[in-house]
N, C-alpha and C positions, 0 to 999 in steps of 0.2 A: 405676091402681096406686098404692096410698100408700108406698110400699118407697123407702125410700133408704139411701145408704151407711150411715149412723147404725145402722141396723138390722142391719147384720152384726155377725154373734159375732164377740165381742170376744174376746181370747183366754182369758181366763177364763171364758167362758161356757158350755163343755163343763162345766164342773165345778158352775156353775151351778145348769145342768139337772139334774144328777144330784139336788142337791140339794132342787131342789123337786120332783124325782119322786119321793125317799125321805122329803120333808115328807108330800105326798099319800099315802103308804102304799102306792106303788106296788111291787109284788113279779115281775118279768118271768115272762111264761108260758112254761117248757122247751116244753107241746103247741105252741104258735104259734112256737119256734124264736125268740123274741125276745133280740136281745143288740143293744142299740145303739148306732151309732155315734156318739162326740160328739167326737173329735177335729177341733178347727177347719181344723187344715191339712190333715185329709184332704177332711171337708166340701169344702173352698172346692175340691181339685185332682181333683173331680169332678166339681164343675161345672164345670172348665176344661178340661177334658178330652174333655166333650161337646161345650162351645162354646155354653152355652147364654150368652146374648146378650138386648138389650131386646125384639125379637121372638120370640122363642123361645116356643112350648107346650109343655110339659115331665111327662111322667105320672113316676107314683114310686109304688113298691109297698109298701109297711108303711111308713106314716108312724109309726108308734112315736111317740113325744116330739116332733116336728117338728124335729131339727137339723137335719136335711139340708134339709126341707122350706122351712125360714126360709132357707137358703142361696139355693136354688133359688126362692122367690118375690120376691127382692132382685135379682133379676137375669134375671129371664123376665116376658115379657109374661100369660102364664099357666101356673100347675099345678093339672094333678088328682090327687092324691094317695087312694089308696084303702088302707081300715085295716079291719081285720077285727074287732077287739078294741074293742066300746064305752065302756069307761072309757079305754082310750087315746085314741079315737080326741075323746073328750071334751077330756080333759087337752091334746092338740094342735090342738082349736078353740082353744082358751083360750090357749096359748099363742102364734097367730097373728093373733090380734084385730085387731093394727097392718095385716094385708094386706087389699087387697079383690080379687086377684087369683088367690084358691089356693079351689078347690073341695074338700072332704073327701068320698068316697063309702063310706060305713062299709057294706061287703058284702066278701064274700070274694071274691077277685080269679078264682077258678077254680070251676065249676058240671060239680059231677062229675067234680072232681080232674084232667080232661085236658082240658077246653076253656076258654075264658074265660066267666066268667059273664056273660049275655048283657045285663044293662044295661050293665057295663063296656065289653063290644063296642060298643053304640049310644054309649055317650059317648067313644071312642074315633074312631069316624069321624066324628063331630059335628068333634072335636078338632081332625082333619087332619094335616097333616103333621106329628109330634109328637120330642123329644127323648125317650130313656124314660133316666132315670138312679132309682137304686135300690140301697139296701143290703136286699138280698133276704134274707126268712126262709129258712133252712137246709132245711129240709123237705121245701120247696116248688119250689125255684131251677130246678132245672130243668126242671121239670114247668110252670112257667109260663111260661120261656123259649120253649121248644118250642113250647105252646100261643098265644102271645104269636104266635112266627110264621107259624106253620100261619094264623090267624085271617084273615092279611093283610092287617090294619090299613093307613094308611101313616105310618113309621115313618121316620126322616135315620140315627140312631142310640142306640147304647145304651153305656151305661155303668153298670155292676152291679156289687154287691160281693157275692160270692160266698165259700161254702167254698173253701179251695185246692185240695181234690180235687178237686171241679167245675170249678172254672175247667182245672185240668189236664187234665180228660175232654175238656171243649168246646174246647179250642186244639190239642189234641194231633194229631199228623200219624201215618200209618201205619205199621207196623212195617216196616223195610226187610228184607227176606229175606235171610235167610243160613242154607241149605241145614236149611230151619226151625227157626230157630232166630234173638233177637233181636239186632240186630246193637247190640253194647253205644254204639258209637260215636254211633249216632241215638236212642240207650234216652230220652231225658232229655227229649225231643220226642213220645214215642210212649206215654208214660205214659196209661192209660185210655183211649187210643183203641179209641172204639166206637159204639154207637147215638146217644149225644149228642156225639159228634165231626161225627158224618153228618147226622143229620137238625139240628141249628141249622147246620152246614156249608152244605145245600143251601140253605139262605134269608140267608146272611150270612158274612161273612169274620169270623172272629173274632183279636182278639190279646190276649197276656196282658201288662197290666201294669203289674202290681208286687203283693209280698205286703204284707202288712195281720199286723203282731202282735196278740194277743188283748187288749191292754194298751187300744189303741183301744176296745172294746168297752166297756160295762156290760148285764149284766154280763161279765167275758171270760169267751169261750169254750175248749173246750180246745184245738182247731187252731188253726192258721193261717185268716185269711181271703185272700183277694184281689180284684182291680180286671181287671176284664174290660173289651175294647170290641166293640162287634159293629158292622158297617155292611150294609147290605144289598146284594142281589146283583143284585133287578130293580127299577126304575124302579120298574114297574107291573107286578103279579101278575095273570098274563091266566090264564084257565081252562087253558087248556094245559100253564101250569109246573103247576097246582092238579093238572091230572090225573097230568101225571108223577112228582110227590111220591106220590102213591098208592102208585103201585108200586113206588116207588123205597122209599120205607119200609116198604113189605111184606118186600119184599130183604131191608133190612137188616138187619128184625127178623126173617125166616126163617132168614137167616144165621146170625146171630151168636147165635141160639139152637143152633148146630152149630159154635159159634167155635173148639174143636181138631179138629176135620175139614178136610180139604182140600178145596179146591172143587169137582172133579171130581166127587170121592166125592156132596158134599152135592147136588150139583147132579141126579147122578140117582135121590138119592133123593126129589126133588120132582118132576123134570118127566121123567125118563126116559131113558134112552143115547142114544137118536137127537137129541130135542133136547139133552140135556146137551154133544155131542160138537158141536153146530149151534154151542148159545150162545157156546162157550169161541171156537170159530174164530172164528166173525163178532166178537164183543167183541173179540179178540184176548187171552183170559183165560188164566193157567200154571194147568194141572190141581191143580200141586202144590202151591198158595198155601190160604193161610186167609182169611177172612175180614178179619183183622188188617192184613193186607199188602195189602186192595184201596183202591184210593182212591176219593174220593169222586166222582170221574170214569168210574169201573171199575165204580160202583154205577151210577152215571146210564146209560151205557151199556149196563148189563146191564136196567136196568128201561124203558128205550125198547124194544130187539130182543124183549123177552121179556117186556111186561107180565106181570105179577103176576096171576097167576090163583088165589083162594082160596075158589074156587065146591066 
């Protein structure tokens, strides 16, 4: 690794950047979701965040300009940074010349929009145990989130920077019931919980933290962003949690395609009174709840007793 402290952005270096991205005629792509980050102090407290360290592998999703990437090859024994966009992904060779430690893989991070493109997977478990830190294209965030884990790579942690309403989806806890209706007291916790509450839930504990003004950005956008962390939940992803995800995500997506019905009601419109009236008892499920108010414990249980059957 040729990286040493020297090589950290200085703190005028964000602005820098901008400006040899605006010498080169670069104009950010809205289709690619491109807005990027170049504030130093956020850079640097994302990588501190993860904990990436002189042993660390470290993957990163839209090297955009390489801020963060130069961040992160100063400080990891390796990165693979993968860039969809070939004159950026040009301009961020170029820009990392000083490393010999940071691969570029210019292909699109996702094959078919919901799984990982399948060289990334093979350079992924080449990789091994990996950091994944990332200021995520908006587009994409959580569709490669998802994809990301379903894959089951092996993965320590993740630190993202996401939309705020994404990150609010994926942190968010269940709606606590009140004679249906939301109880305002836990409202602020339960914002968006739903299909990507549950399914990055079952592969990782997620927490939120901290908003991201548009001011960090070039160029800004017009929300908020935020700083996600996610850790995972198994050691080792053995075929058995692989098969329960199945149906656990058939659930949820059955579900919450009927998300103002009550569960009762939903439940025999899929599998029928005798077992709808089985499942509620054995799970120990309220007839009168939604979707909204089941946890992600209420899904797991219900997709063990009562695989998913979509035959």
């Amino acid at each position: 690794m040729s990286s040493t402290e020297e090589n950290r952005e200085a703190p005028g270096e964000g602005r820098g950047l901008l400006a040899r991205l605006r010498a080169a005629g670069f104009v950010p792509r809205k289709g690619l979701g491109q807005h990027f980050l170049h504030d130093p102090r956020i850079l640097s407290s994302l990588a501190e965040a993860a904990g990436v360290e002189g042993n660390s592998r470290v993957l990163e999703v839209g090297t955009g300009p390489a801020s963060l990437t130069r961040e992160l090859a100063s400080r990891a024994a390796r990165v693979l940074t993968v860039e969809i966009d070939e004159r950026m992904s040009a301009f961020a060779a170029d820009e990392l010349k000083i490393f010999d430690n940071v691969e570029i893989l210019q292909v699109d991070a996702l094959d078919g929009k919901r799984k990982l493109q399948p060289l990334l997977y093979e350079k992924l478990r080449d990789l091994g145990d990996f950091l994944w830190v990332s200021n995520l294209p908006y587009g994409i965030s959580t569709t490669l989130i998802i994809a990301l884990l379903e894959s089951a790579v092996s993965w320590q942690k993740a630190v993202l920077t996401v939309q705020n309403e994404v990150a609010e989806r994926i942190c968010a806890a269940p709606v606590v019931q009140g004679k249906g209706r939301r109880d305002r007291s836990r409202s602020q916790s339960s914002i968006g919980y739903g299909p990507a509450s549950l399914l990055v839930g079952y592969w990782a504990r997620s927490q939120y933290l901290k908003k991201i003004a548009p001011g960090s950005f070039w160029p800004p956008p017009r929300v908020d962003s935020a700083v996600i962390r996610l850790e995972p939940r198994y050691e080792v992803v053995t075929e058995e949690i692989k098969k329960d995800y199945e149906s656990f995500s058939e659930w949820v997506r059955i579900l919450f395609q009927k998300r103002r019905k009550q569960l009762g009601g939903s439940l025999r419109s899929i599998i029928g009174q005798d077992k709808a009236d089985k499942a509620l008892t054995l799970c120990k499920l309220d007839a009168t709840v939604r979707p909204e108010n089941l946890s992600l414990e209420d899904f797991r249980v219900l997709a063990r007793v009562f695989p998913f059957d979509n035959s």
